[in-house]
C-alpha positions in Angstrom: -81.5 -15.8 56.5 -84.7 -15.6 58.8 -84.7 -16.4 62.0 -86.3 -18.8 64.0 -88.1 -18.1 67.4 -87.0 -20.3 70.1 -89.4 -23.2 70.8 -91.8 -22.3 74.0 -90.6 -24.9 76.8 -93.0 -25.8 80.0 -92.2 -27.8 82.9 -94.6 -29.8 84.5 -96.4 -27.7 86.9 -96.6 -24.8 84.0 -97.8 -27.8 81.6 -100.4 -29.3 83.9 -101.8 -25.9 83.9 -101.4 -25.5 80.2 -103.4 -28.5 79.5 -106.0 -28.5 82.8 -104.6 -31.7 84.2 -102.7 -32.6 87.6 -98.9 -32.8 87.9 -100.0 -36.3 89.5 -101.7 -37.5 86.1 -98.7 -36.2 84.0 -96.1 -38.2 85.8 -98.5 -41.4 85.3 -99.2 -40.6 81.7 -95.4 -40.7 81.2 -94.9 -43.8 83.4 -97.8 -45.6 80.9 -96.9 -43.9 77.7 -100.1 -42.2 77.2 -99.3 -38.7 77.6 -97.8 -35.3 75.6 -94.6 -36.2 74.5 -91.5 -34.3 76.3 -88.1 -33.8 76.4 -85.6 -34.9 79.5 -82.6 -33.2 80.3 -80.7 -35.3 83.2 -83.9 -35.6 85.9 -85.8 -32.3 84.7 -89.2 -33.0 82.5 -90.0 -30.3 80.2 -93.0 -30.2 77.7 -93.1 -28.0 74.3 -95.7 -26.3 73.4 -96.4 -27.4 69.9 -96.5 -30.9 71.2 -98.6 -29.9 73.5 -101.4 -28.2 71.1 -100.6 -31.1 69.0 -101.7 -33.8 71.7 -104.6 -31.3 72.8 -106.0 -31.5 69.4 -105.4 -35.2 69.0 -108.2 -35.5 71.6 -110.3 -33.2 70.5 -114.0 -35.3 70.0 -116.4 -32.9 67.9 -120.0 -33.6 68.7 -121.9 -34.7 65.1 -124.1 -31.7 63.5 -127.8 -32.6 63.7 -129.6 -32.0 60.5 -133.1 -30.2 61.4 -135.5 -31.6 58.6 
């Protein structure tokens, strides 16, 4: 059998960092729905980190290339 490595787990002030926001606009991205999924476990907020680089890349805008004729 191969083993699985445990999933990274952030709370919020390790997650706002993680992502560059503030704690203040991660509680109001989960009050409107808008923000990284997480997981709560009785009043505690944690974020994984998969869903994290998943959400990051989600919002990722790549500029158009410019064709030099």
């Amino acid at each position: 059998m191969s083993e699985q490595k445990p999933m990274q787990i952030l709370n919020e002030a390790d997650t706002a960092q993680y992502i560059g926001m503030s704690r203040a606009w991660l509680r109001m991205a989960r009050m409107r729905r808008i923000g990284p999924p997480y997981i709560r476990i009785a009043s505690s907020i944690r974020y994984a980190v998969p869903d994290l680089d998943k959400f990051l890349e989600t919002h990722r805008i790549k500029p158009k290339q410019i064709s030099r004729n």
